[in-house]
C-alpha positions, -999 to +999 in steps of 0.1 A: -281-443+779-313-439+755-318-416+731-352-405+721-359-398+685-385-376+677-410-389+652-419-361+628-443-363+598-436-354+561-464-327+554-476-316+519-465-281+509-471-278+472-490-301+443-486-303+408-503-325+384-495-334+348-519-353+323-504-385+337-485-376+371-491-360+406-461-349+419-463-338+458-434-318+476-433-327+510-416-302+541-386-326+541-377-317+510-387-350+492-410-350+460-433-380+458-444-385+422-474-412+411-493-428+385-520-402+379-544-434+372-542-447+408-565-416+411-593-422+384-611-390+400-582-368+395-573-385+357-607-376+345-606-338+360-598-309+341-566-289+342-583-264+359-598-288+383-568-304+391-550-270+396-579-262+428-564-283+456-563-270+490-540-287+518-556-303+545-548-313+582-520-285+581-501-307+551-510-339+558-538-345+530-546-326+499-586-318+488-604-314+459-634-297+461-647-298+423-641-333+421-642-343+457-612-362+464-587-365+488-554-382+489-531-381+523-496-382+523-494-415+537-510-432+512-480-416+488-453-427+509-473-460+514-494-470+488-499-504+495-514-494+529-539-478+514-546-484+480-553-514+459-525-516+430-527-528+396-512-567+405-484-566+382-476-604+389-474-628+360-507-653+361-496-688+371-511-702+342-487-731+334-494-747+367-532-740+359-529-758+324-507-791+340-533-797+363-560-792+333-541-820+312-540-836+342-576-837+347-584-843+310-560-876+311-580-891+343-612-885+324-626-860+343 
């Protein structure tokens, strides 16, 4: 016997931003909170700017209009679907620098 699970999509209901945070409460009752710099639009934007968003796609984007941006709710749950994040992976710079000595020694 199968069961058949219905798929259903976390919508937007209400937005909030802080100077450094946009926090997004979703109809399942979750609240997704993110770096306000992932969104240099919405960083730079005034108070009131920020406080003029209108859903979109019954929930499943927010709008902008002043500043003209739009963010979905996928790319909150999902970010790195969507967005390019800061890399926060240390350089490999020592591996870099043997294979410079390396070089140097050979005379090249």
């Amino acid at each position: 016997m199968s069961t058949l699970a219905e798929k259903t999509e976390a919508l937007a209901i209400d937005v909030s931003c802080t100077r450094d945070t946009l926090s997004v409460v979703l109809s399942d009752g979750r609240v997704v909170s993110v770096p306000l710099p992932w969104f240099p639009r919405l960083l730079e934007a005034t108070a009131q700017q920020k406080a003029q968003w209108e859903l979109i796609g019954g929930g499943v984007g927010i709008h902008w209009e002043a500043i003209d941006e739009d963010i979905s709710v996928a790319s909150l749950l999902q970010p790195e679907n969507f967005m390019r994040l800061p890399d926060k992976r240390v350089p490999a710079t020592r591996g870099k620098h043997r294979a410079q000595v390396r070089q140097r020694r050979a005379g090249g």
